[in-house]
Every structure is written in C-alpha cells, then in structure tokens.
SEKOLMAR-928343 format. One line per 5 residues: number of its first residue (from 1); for each residue x, y, z of C-alpha. Coordinates in steps of 0.25 Angstrom, whole numbers, plus 5000, padded with zeros to 4 digits. Example, Ala and Ser with C-alpha at 12.3 -4.5 7.8 and 13.67 -1.06 7.14 Angstrom:
SEKOLMAR-928343
1> 5049:4982:5031 | 5055:4996:5029
end
This chain:
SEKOLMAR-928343
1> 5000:5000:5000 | 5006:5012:4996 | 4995:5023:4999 | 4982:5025:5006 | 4972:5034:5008
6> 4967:5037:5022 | 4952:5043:5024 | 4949:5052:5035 | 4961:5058:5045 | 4955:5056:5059
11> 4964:5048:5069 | 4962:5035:5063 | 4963:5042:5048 | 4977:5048:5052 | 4985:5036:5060
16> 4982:5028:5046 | 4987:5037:5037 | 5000:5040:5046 | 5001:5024:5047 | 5001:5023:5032
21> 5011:5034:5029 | 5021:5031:5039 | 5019:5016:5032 | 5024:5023:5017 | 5008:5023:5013
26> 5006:5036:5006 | 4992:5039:5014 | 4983:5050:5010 | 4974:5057:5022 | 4960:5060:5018
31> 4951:5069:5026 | 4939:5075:5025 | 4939:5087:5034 | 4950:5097:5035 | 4956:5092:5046
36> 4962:5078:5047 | 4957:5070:5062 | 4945:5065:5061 | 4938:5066:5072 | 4950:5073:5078
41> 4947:5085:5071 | 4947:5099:5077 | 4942:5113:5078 | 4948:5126:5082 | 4938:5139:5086
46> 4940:5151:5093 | 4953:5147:5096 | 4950:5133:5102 | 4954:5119:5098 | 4944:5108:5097
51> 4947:5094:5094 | 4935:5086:5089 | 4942:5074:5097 | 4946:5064:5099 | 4953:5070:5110
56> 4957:5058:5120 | 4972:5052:5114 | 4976:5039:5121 | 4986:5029:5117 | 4996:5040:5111
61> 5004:5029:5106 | 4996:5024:5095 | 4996:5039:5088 | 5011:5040:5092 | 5015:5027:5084
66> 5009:5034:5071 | 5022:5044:5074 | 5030:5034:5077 | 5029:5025:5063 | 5036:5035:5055
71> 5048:5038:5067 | 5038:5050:5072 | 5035:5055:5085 | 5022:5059:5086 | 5025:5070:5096
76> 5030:5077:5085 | 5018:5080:5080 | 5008:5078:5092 | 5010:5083:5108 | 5003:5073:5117
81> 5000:5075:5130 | 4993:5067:5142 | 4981:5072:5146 | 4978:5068:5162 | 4965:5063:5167
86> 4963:5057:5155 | 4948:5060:5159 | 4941:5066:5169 | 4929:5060:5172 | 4916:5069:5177
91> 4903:5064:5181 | 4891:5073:5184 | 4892:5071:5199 | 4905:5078:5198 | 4914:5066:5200
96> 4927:5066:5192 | 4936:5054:5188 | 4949:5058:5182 | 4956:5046:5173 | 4969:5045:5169
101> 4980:5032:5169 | 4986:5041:5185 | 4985:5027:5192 | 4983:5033:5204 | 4974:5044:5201
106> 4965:5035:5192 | 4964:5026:5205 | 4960:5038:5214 | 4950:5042:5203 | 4945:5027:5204
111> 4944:5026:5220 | 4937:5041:5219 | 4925:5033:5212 | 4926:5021:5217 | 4938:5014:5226
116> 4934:5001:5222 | 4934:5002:5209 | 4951:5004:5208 | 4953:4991:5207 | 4942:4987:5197
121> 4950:4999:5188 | 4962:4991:5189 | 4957:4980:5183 | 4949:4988:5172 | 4962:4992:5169
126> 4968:4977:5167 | 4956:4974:5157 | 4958:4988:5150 | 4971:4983:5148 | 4970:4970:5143
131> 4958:4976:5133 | 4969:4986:5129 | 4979:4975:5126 | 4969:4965:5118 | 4960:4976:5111
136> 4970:4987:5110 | 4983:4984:5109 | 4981:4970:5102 | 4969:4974:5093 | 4967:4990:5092
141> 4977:4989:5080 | 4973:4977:5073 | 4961:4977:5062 | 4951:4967:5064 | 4949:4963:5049
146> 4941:4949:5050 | 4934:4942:5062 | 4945:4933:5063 | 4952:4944:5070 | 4941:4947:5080
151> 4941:4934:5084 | 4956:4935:5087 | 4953:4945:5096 | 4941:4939:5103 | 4946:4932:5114
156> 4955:4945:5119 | 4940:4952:5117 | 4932:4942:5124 | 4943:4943:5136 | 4941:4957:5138
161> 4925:4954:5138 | 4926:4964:5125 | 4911:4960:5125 | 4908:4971:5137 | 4908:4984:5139
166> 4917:4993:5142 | 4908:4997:5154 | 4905:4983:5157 | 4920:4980:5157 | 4923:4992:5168
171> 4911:4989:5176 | 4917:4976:5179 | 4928:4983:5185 | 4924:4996:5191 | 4910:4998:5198
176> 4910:5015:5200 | 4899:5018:5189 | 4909:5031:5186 | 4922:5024:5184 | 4915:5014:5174
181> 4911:5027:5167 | 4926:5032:5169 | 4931:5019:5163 | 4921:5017:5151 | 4918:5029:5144
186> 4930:5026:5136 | 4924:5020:5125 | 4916:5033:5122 | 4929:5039:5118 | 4928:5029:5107
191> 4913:5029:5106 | 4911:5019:5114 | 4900:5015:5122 | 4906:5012:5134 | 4894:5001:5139
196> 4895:4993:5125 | 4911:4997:5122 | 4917:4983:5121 | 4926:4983:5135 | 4938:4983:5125
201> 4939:4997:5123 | 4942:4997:5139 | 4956:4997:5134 | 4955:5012:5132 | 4959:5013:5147
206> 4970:5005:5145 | 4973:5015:5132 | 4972:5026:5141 | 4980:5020:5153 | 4991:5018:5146
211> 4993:5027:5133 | 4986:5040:5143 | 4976:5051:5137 | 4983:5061:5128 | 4981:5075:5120
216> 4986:5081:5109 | 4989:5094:5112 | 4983:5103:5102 | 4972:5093:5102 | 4968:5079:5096
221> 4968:5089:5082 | 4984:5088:5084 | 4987:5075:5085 | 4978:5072:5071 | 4987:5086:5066
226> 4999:5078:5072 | 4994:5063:5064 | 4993:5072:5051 | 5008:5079:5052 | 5012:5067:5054
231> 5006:5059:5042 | 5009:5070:5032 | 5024:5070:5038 | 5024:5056:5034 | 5020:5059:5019
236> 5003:5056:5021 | 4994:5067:5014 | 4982:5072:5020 | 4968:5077:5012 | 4961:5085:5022
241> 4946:5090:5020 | 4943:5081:5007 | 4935:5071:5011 | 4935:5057:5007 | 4922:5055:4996
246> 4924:5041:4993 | 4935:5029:4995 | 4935:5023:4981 | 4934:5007:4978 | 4937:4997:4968
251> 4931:4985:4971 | 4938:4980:4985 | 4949:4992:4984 | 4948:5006:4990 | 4957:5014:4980
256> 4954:5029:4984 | 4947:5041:4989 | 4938:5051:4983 | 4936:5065:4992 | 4928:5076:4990
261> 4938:5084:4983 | 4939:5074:4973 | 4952:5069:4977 | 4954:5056:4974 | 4965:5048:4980
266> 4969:5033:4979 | 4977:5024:4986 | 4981:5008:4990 | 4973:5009:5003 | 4961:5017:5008
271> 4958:5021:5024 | 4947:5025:5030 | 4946:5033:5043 | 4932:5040:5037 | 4920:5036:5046
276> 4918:5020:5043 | 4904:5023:5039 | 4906:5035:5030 | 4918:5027:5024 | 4908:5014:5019
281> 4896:5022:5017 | 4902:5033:5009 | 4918:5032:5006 | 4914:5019:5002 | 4902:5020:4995
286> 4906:5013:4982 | 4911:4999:4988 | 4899:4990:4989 | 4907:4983:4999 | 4908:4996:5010
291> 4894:4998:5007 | 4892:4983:5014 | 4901:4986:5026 | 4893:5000:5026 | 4881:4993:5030
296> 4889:4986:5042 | 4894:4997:5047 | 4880:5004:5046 | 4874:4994:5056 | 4885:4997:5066
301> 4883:5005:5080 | 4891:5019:5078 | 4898:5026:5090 | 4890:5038:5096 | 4893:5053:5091
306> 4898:5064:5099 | 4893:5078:5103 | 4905:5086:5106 | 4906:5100:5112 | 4918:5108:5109
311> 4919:5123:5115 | 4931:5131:5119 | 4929:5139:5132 | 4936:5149:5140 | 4945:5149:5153
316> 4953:5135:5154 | 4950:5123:5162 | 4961:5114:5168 | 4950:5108:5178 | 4945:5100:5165
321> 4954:5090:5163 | 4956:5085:5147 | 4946:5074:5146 | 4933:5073:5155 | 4923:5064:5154
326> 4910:5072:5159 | 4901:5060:5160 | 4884:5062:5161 | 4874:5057:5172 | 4872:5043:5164
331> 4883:5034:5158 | 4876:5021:5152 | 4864:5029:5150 | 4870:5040:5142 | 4878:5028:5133
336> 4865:5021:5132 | 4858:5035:5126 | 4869:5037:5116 | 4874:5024:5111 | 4860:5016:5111
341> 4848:5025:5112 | 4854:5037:5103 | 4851:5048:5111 | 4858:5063:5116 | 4855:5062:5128
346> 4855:5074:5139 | 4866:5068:5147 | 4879:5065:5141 | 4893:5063:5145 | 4905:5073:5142
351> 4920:5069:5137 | 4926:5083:5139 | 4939:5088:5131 | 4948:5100:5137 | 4959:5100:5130
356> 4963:5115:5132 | 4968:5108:5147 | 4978:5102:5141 | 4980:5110:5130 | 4976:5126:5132
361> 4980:5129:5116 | 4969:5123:5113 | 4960:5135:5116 | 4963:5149:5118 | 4970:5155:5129
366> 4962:5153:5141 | 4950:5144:5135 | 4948:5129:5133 | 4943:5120:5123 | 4933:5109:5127
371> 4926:5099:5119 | 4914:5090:5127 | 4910:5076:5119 | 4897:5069:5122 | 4894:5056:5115
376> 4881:5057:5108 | 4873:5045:5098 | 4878:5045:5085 | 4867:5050:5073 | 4863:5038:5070
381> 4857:5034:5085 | 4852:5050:5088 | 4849:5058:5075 | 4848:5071:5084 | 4848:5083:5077
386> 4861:5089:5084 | 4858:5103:5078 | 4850:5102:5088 | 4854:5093:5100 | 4869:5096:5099
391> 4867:5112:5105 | 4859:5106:5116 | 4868:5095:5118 | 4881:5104:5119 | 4874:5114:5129
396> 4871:5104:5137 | 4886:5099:5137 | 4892:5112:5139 | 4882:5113:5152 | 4887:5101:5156
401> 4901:5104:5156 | 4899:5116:5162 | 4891:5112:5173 | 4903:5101:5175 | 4913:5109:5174
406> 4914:5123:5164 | 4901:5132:5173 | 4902:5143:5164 | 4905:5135:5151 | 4896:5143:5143
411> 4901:5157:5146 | 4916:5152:5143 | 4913:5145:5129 | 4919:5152:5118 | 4917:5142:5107
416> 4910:5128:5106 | 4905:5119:5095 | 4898:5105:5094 | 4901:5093:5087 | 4890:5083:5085
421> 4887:5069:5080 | 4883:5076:5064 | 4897:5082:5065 | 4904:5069:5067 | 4895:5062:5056
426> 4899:5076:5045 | 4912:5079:5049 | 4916:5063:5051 | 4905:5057:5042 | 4905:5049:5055
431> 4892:5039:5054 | 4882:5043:5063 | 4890:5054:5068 | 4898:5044:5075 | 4909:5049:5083
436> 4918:5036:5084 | 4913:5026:5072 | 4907:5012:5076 | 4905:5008:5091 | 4916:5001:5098
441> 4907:4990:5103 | 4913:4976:5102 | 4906:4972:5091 | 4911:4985:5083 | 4926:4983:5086
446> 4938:4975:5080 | 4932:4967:5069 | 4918:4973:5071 | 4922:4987:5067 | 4926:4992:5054
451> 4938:4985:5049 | 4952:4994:5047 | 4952:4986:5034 | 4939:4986:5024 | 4934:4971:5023
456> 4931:4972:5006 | 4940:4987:5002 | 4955:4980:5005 | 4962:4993:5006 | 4952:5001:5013
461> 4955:5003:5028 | 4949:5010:5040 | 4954:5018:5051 | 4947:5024:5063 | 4936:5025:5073
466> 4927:5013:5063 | 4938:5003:5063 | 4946:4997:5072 | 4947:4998:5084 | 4939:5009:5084
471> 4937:5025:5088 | 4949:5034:5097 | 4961:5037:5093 | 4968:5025:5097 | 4958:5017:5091
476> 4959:5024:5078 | 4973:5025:5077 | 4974:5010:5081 | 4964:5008:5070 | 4976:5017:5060
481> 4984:5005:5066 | 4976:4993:5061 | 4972:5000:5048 | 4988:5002:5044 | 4992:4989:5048
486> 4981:4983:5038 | 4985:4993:5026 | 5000:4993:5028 | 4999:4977:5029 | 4989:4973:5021
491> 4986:4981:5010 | 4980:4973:4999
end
C-alpha cells in the first residue's frame, strides 16, 4: 500500500493518518469543516476559548507513541499537565467526593462516606485491573474481524462477568449509594450507561490510576493542533472544509473520494473516521453491499446526545476544581429517563469543565471559561423541538450552578452559547444526533461493533467512536492502533 486517504480528522481520524505516514503511506487528510478535530473542535468569543470536548485525557501514552514512531517527542509540540482531583464529585445535599490516584487522600475520601467501604474499593480496584489487562491491554488494539476472535476472548470475558453492569460490578464491592455513583459514571464519559455498560469498561479506573488525568494547555484544541503539526512534519496533507460527498467503488474495492468542491482523490486504501452511519448510508450509497450493513447498523441502539453549555464569566474561580461531577437528585432514575423512555427530564446531572484554573490564557484577564455537559436522549428516542427546550433547558443549568456554586452567575456572564443534540447531527452528520456512536453495551462491542475493517470493501477501513473499541480518546486512538496494524499488514 503505497497511499490512503483518511475521512474525517477527529482524534481517531488524525492517530490513522499519523500511523500511515510515519509508515512511508502517502496519507491524505480530509475534512469537512474548517478546522481539523472532530468532535475536538473549538470556538473562540470575546476573547474566550471554548473546547467543544473531549476534554478529559487519560492514558498519555497511547498519544505519546504517535510521536514516538517517527523519533519524536510529542512535548515538542503539546504541553501536558496533571490535573488533580481528577473529579470532584458534588451532590445536592452539599457532599463532595474528591477522586484522584493520592492513595491516601482517596482513602480518606472513602471512609468520609462510608468506612466500610475501604476495603471493598480495594478490591474493585483488583477487578479494574485484571479487566484492564484482559479488555485493554490485551484486546483494546486488536480488530475483531470474525467471530472466531470473540470466542478467543470469551472466557477472559465470562471471568470478568463481562455479562454485568458496570454498576452491578461495584455494588458488589462498595455499599454507599454515592461512592457506587462516584465509581460508575465512568461510562457516561463514553456514552455509557453505567447500569447496562458491560462491567468491562470498569477498567477505565485502572486507566486513570495508573496513566492519571491530563490537560492540554491551551485546551483539548491544541493537542489536535499538536497531531496535525506533527502529520504535516512527516509529509501528510491535510484538506480542510471540503467535505467528503461520496467514497467511490468498483465492485468490492474502494478506489477514491468525491468532496463538495469537486476534488477527486484516489488511492490504495480508504478510511473512514465519518460518523459510521452517515458513511454507509451516504458515502457509500452506490455499493449494494453497504446498503445491506446499513440496514444492520439502522436496527442498533445509539448513545444518548448532549446538551452543553458554554459561557465565559468574570472574576476567577480556584474553589472549582477542573473537573466536577455536579450530580442530580436521581441517579437510576435519570438514566432510566434518558437511555429507555426518551425524555428531557427537569432534573439532570452536570459534568463541569473550568479549564481557565489551570490554564487562565484561556479567558481574558480576570475572567474564566466554563462549559457544563448534560446528557440528553438522542433524536431518535426525543424528537423535541430544541429551539424550544434548549433556552429553557440552559436557564435552568446556569441556575443550577449557581445555586451550587457561582450566586451571582448571571450578572457576571459575558458570553454563552449552547450546543444541542441538532448540532451534533449538522455539524457531525452524527446519526440521531448521537454524541458518541453505537452503545458500549456487551453485545455492541469487539466483534459486535463496526468492524476496523469492512466485511465486503477489502480496502476500506474504520476509525473511531463506531469501531472498535469504542468512543474517548483512548479508545479511538487505540481504535487508530488496530485499523493501522490491519492496513500496513494486510493490505489486499
């Protein structure tokens, strides 16, 4: 394979192409908006910087060896920093929880809630592990192209009681009702349900224990700046706002792309980091045989959206740690209301991002930069009118944080906007307005997901949240990992 073209630059989009090129395959970068990242993008207003996320970075290393296949040192071109707690945890009777990988502080956090339930973390912590090992270290790079493979991995699976919940799993160790919310919203981060999330996605604590919660200062926009420095350093080309109109067939071969500008483009291998379903139903509208695996994906269960508010407010704030997780009066309840009955309901739970309290240039002297991330059902489960519910529904976040922790929020607001599940479906062609691709549940992972390679197209490969393993920026930049091992070694 001597060239590729790779569709869409978020995270996943970007450790392909940087994989290929530093491999000697002349890889061309296509991207429909005017700036490269995905769902990594970002705005600046009035002087602030907002990332449109992801904006939680564990396991540094994974990005670092991007640098490191060409002699590199990522460094170079990205600044990293620790953030500590990794979350703050906030309840509405006023408790906080601060989680971080300080043994010792983690274990006075524990006994705060619930002595007893120290020793239980320890050995949640043991299972987190040996999930880690088996569905992480062992499987998280790997493509599952036929069923053979699944059954390979099975028994590793079945040990771990993959079959469970991830909140079934801690509350068979833990029995405080807030440290199993503390250590199971996890999988939200990856639009997870965290009461139907295989327990295998518990290894994210092990992730986090080990590897630690980064930043990139400047935002989550500057390590995609960083990715792209480096891919045009090593000779890729990048094609920015010119989306990608059609991936071209002949027969069981992909052999170009089509964009809106008329650009045509060929090469030995195609890869798509475009929304799985927008790919099939639309990319790939003239192959008789994605239409079929269309139909598949069309029956599938979709991740939830998000509602995100982002708004830039004066004075500073170094009482609000980087991360919090503002959680609502219901847990289960609230999860029941937005993954199975489709509703927006009155109550919600709050992951909030202050990123000017770790870096202030990301705001102007004096001021700070906020965004606040409530799950919501995707389009398809709650077709809401959200010119009309998404006003209501950001008043009554800011209120929220305000009466937890900003009083005066609306006097000191200088800018805001909102971000909502008809964004994500424009801006992303995301299916149903889905912020994170198919579900993680058990039967939607490994060989149950989209494959990295296509089952009929021979040189047409995925990369991303659809694939595997899945969404988060490990997960797609592990999901880079499997796609380049198939391309570089198997291509037909």
């Amino acid at each position: 394979m001597k060239s590729a073209i790779v569709v869409g630059s978020g995270f996943g989009g970007l450790a392909l192409a940087i994989r290929l090129q530093s491999a000697g395959v002349a890889t061309t970068l296509v991207e429909g908006r005017d700036k490269p990242g995905g769902r990594a993008y970002y705005w600046e207003r009035d002087g602030f910087v907002f990332d449109a996320g992801p904006t939680v970075i564990t396991d540094p290393a994974c990005l670092k060896e991007l640098w490191a296949l060409s002699g590199r040192d990522m460094a170079h071109d990205v600044e990293l920093v620790p953030v500590s707690p990794f979350y703050r945890l906030n309840w509405p009777d006023g408790t906080n929880f601060d989680y971080s990988n300080d043994e010792q502080a983690l274990t006075r956090e524990i006994a705060k809630l619930n002595p007893a339930d120290v020793a239980g973390y320890a050995k949640f912590l043991e299972y987190s592990a040996g999930v880690y090992h088996e569905g992480y270290e062992k499987l998280g790079h790997a493509a599952f192209l036929d069923f053979a493979s699944m059954i390979r991995a099975a028994p590793a699976l079945a040990r771990y009681q993959a079959w469970r919940s991830v909140y079934s799993i801690v509350s068979s160790y833990v029995s405080n009702e807030k440290l199993r919310e503390a250590l199971s919203f996890h999988t939200l981060l990856v639009g997870g349900n965290p009461m139907t999330t295989s327990a295998i996605y518990a290894l994210i604590h092990k992730l986090e224990k080990d590897g630690g919660v980064w930043f990139a200062m400047g935002g989550t926009n500057k390590l995609v700046a960083g990715m792209v420095t480096h891919f045009e350093r090593l000779g890729g080309v990048v094609r920015l706002n010119d989306p990608v109109t059609e991936i071209e067939t002949l027969g069981e071969r992909a052999t170009g792309v089509t964009t809106a500008s008329g650009w045509q483009g060929q090469a030995d291998a195609i890869a798509a980091n475009a929304d799985i379903m927008h790919t099939y139903k639309t990319l790939l509208r003239g192959s008789r045989s994605a239409q079929r695996t269309r139909g598949r994906l069309e029956r599938k269960k979709y991740s939830p959206s998000l509602f995100v508010v982002h708004f830039g407010v004066t004075g500073t704030w170094p009482g609000i740690p980087h991360h919090s997780i503002l959680f609502g009066p219901r847990y289960k309840g609230l999860l029941d209301d937005i993954y199975k009955h489709g509703v927006v309901p009155e109550d919600f739970s709050l992951y909030l991002h202050h990123p000017t309290v770790t870096d202030p240039s990301m705001a102007p002297e004096g001021h700070s930069t906020f965004y606040a991330l409530a799950p919501v059902p995707h389009m398809g489960k709650s077709p809401v009118d959200w010119d009309v519910v998404g006003p209501l529904l950001e008043k009554r976040i800011l209120d929220e944080i305000g009466r937890r922790l900003i009083p005066d929020i609306h006097e000191r607001i200088v800018t805001k906007f909102s971000y909502a599940p008809p964004d994500f479906a424009r801006d992303l062609n995301a299916h149903l307005g889905s912020a994170f691709s198919l579900e993680p549940t058990l039967l939607q992972s490994a060989y149950f997901r989209v494959h990295n390679r296509d089952d009929a197209i021979s040189n047409l490969y995925f990369v991303g949240a659809g694939t595997h393993p899945g969404a988060g920026i490990p997960g797609v930049v592990g999901s880079a990992k499997a796609t380049a091992k198939l391309m570089l070694e198997g291509a037909p």
